[in-house]
ChimeraX commands (.cxc) that place a marker at each C-alpha (Angstrom):
marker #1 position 70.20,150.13,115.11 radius 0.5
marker #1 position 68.91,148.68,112.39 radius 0.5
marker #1 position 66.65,150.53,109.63 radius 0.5
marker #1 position 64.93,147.85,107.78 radius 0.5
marker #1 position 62.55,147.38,104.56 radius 0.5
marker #1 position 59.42,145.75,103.42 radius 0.5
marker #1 position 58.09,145.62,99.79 radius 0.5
marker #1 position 54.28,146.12,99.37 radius 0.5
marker #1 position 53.24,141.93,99.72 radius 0.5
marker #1 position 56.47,140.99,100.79 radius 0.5
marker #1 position 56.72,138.26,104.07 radius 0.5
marker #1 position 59.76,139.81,105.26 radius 0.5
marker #1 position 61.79,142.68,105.91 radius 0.5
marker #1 position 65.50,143.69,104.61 radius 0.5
marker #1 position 68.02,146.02,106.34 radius 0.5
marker #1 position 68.68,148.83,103.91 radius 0.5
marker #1 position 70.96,150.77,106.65 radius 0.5
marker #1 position 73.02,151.03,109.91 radius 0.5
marker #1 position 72.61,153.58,111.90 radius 0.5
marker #1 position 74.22,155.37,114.77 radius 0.5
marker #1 position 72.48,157.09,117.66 radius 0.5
marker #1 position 73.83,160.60,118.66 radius 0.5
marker #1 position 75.16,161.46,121.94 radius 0.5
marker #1 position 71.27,161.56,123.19 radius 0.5
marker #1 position 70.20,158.31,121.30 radius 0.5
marker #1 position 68.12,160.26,118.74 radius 0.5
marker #1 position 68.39,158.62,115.38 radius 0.5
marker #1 position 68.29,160.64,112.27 radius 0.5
marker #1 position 69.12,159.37,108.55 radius 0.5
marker #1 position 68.15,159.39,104.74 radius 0.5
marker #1 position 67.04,157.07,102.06 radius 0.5
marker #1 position 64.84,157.10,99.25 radius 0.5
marker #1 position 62.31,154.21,98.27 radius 0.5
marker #1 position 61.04,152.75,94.80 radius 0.5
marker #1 position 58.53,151.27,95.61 radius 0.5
marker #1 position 55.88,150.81,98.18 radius 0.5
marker #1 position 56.46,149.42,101.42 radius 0.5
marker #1 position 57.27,149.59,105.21 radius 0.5
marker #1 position 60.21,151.14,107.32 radius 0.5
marker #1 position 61.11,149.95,110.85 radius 0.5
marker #1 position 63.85,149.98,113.21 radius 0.5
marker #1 position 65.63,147.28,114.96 radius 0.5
marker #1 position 67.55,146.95,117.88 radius 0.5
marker #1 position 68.92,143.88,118.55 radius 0.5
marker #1 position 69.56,144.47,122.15 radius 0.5
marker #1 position 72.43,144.40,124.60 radius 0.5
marker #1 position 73.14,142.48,128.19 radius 0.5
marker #1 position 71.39,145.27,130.21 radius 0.5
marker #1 position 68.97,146.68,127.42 radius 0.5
marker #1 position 66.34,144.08,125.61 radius 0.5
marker #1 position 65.53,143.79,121.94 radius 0.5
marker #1 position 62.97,146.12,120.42 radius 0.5
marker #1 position 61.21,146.64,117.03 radius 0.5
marker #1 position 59.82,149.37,116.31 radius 0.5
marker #1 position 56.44,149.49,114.55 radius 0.5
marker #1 position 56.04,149.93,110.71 radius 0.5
marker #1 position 56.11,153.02,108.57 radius 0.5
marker #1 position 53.85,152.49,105.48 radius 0.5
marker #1 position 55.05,154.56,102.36 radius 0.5
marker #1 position 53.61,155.12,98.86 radius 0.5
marker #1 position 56.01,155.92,96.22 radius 0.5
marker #1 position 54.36,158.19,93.38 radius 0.5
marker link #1:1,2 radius 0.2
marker link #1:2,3 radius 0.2
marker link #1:3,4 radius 0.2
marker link #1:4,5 radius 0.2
marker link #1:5,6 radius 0.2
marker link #1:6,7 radius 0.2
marker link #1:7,8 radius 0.2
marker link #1:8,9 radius 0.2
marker link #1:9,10 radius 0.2
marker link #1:10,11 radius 0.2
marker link #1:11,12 radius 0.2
marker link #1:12,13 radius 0.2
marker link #1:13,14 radius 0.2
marker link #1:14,15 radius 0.2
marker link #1:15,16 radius 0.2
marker link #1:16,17 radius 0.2
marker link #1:17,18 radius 0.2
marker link #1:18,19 radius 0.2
marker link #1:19,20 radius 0.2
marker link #1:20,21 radius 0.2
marker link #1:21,22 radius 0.2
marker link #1:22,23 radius 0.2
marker link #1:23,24 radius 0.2
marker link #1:24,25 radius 0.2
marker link #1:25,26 radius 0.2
marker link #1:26,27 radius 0.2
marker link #1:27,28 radius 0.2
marker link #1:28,29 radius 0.2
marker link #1:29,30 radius 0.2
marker link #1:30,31 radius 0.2
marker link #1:31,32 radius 0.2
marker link #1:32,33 radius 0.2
marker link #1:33,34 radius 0.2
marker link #1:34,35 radius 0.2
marker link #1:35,36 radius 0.2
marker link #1:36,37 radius 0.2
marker link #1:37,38 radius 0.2
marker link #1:38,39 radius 0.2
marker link #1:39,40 radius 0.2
marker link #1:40,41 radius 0.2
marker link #1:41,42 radius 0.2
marker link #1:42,43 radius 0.2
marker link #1:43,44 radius 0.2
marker link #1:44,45 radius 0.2
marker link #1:45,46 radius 0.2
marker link #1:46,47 radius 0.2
marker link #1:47,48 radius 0.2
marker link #1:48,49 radius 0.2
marker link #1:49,50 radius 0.2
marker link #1:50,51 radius 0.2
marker link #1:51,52 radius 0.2
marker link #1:52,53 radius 0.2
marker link #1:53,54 radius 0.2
marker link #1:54,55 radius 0.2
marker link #1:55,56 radius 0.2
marker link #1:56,57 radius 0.2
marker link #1:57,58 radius 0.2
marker link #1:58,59 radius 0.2
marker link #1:59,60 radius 0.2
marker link #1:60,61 radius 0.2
marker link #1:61,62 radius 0.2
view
C-alpha cells in the first residue's frame, strides 16, 4: 500500500511511503508534513483483489 502526497495546488500526487498491513490488514504509520496538502492511500491491486484509492485527507500545516 501506497501512502501518497499532494501539495496545496498541486495536479498530482507523490508517494512519500510504503506501507505494510498487519496480520488483520490494518495500516498504521507516521510522517510529518510542511506544508499543506492531501494524504491518500493506494493499492495497486492484485489478480483476485482490484485497485483502490482511497479518498483524500486535507491537512493544514501551522
Amino acid at each position: 500500500m501506497k501512502l501518497q502526497f499532494k501539495k496545496k495546488g498541486a495536479s498530482s500526487y507523490t508517494t512519500v511511503k510504503t506501507v505494510k498491513s498487519d496480520s488483520k490488514g490494518n495500516l498504521k504509520t507516521t510522517v510529518k508534513a510542511s506544508v499543506d496538502g492531501t494524504f491518500r492511500y493506494v493499492f495497486a491491486g492484485t489478480s483476485t483483489t482490484p485497485a483502490v484509492t482511497s479518498a483524500g485527507d486535507a491537512i493544514d500545516v501551522r
